[in-house]
N, C-alpha and C positions, 0 to 999 in steps of 0.2 A: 841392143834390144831390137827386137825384130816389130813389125808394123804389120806385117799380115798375117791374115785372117787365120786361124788357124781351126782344126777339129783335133777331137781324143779319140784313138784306140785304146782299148783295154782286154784283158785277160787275166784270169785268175785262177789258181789252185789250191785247194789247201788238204793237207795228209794227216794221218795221226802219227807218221814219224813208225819208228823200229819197239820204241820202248812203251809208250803209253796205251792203256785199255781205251782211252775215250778222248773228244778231242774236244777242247775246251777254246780254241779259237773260230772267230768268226771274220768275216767279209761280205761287203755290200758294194754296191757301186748305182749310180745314175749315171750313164753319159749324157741322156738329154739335159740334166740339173746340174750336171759337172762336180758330183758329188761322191767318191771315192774313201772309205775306211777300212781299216783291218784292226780287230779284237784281239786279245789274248787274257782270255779270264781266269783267275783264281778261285779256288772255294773247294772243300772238298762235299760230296754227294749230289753232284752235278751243278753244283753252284757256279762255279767259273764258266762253263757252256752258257746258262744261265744270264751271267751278267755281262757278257762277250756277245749273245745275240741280242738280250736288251739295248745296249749300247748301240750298238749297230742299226736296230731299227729306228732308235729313235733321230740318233745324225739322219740320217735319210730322210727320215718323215719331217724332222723341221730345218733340214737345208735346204732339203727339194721343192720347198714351198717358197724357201727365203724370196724378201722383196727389199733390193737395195738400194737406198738414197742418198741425198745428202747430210739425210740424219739419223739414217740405220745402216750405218758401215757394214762390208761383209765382216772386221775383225770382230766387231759389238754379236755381229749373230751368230758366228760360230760358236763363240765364249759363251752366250748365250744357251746355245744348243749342247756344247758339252755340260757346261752345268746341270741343264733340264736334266739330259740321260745321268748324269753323277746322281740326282736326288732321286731319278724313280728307281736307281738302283738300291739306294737308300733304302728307298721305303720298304720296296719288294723286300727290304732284307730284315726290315723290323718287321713285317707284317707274317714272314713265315721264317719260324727262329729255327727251323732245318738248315736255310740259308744265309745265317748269321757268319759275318764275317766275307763274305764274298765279294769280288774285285773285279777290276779289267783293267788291261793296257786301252791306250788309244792312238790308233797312229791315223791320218787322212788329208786329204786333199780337196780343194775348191779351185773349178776354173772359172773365170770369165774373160772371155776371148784369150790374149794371152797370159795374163797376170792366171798366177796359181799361189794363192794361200795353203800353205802346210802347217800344219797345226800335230801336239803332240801331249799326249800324260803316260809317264810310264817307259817302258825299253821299249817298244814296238817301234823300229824308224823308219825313213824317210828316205830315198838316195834318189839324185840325180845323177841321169846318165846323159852326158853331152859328148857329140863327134867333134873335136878340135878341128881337123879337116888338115893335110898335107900345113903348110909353111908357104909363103909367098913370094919366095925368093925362088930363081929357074933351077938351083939347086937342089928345089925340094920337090922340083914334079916330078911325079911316077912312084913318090912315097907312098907308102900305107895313109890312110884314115888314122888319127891318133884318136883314144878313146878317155876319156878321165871320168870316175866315180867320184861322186862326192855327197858324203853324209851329209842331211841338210839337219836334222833332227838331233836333239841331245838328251843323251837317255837320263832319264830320274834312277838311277840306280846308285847306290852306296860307293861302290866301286868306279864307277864311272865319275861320280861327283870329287872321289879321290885321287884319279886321274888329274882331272882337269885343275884342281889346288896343288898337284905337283907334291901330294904325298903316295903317290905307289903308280907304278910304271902302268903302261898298257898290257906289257906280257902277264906282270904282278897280277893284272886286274883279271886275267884268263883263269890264273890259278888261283885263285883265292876262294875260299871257303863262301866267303861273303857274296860274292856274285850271287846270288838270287833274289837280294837284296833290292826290293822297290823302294823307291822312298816319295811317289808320287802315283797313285792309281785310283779312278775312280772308284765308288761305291765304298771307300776306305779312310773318308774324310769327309767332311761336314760341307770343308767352301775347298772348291779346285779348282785352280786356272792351269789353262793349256799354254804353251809356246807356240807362238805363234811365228812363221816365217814367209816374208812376200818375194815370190820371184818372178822373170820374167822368163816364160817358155817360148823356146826358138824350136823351128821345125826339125822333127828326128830324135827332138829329147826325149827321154826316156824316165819316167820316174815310177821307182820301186818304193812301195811300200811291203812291209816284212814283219813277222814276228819274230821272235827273238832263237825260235826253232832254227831257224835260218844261219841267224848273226852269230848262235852262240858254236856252231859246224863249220862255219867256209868265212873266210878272212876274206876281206873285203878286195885285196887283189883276184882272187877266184872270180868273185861275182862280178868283178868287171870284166873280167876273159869272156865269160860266160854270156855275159848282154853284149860281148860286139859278134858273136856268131849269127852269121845272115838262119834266122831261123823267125817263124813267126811268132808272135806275144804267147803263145799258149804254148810252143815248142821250146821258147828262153824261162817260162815259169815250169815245165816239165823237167829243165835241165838243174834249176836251182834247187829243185825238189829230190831228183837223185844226187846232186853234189851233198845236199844235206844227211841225206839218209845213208849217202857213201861213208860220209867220215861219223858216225854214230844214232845220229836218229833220234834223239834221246829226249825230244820234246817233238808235240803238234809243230808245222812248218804249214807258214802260210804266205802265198809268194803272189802280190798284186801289182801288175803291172801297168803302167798309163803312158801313151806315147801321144806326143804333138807332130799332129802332121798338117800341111798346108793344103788351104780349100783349093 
């Protein structure tokens, strides 16, 4: 764990992908509040747009404000703050029955200093990108930089959930029918808790958050080639965005990027 002081870059893009008329994901961010989401809404007649920027603005508007103590944890306020955004999605949706039925993933992040809460509802995930750095042994100077991805997030998907109980593979889970399968999305249930994950950012890390336009085109070896090219945050989310639209395109892609670098 690292002790100093750290700041966040960030950059972000998001596309409609090759296949879709309209793009139904959204993204926010605060560096100064340290406050970092990505959307991906469902609904049909622009319902999913709909509940994907509601969402969005509302993490923003009650993290950015958050005030944290000894007896308002940051976990209490995020849960907190996705709830809020889950019921005004709610309402908005009983109140105009055009948009009856409509959803949103949630994927995001909170800094302070270096502690980063990642929080989650839905497939929308989370990755960490850390440099391992050469080996310590004189055998290993003049090595490469080693780079390792790591999914911090667990998707609420059907397929996913049957993964992890060790009834159908990972490849199974690619091909299956089922894969579109949510089984955790706001605006699509009454009471929602998010997962919640606490880690601790060291200088040069790298954390992706993504929609599923992303996850469900380029395997997760790609995307780690792809964030150790010396490129800046806007030129590693430009890359994930043609890697995606390379191999089909076939959903909105929305690529937000957050890096720890030292004061």
């Amino acid at each position: 764990m690292t002790t100093a002081p750290l700041h966040y870059m960030v950059a972000a893009v998001s596309d409609l992908g090759k296949k879709r008329s309209g793009n139904e994901d959204a993204f926010g961010y605060s560096v100064e509040h340290g406050v970092y989401v990505v959307c991906d809404g469902m609904g049909g007649a622009a319902a999913g747009e709909i509940a994907s920027a509601m969402a969005v603005e509302e993490m923003l508007r009650l993290l950015s404000g958050r005030a944290v103590d000894e007896t308002n944890r940051l976990e209490n306020l995020v849960t907190e703050a996705v709830c809020a955004a889950n019921r005004a999605i709610l309402s908005h949706a009983k109140n105009n029955s055009e948009y009856s039925g409509m959803g949103t993933t949630l994927v995001g992040l909170v800094t302070e200093g270096s502690r980063v809460l990642v929080f989650n509802v839905g497939d929308s995930r989370c990755y960490r990108m850390r440099n391992l750095g050469p080996g310590g042994n004189e055998a290993d100077q003049g090595k490469p930089t080693q780079a390792r991805l790591q999914q911090i997030t667990l998707d609420h998907s059907l397929v996913q959930e049957q993964v992890r109980q060790g009834r159908m593979t990972t490849a199974e889970a690619k091909r299956s029918p089922l894969r579109s399968i949510i089984t955790r999305a706001l605006g699509t249930q009454t009471d929602i808790e998010p997962d919640l994950f606490e880690l601790e950012a060291e200088p040069g890390d790298i954390f992706l958050l993504c929609s599923d336009g992303l996850t469900g085109e380029v395997a997760d070896p790609l995307i780690e080639s792809l964030l150790t090219a010396d490129l800046p945050l806007d030129g590693l989310c430009a890359s994930l965005i043609v890697a995606a639209n390379k191999s089909g395109g076939r959903d909105n892609i929305t690529c937000l990027l957050v890096r720890a670098e030292s004061n």
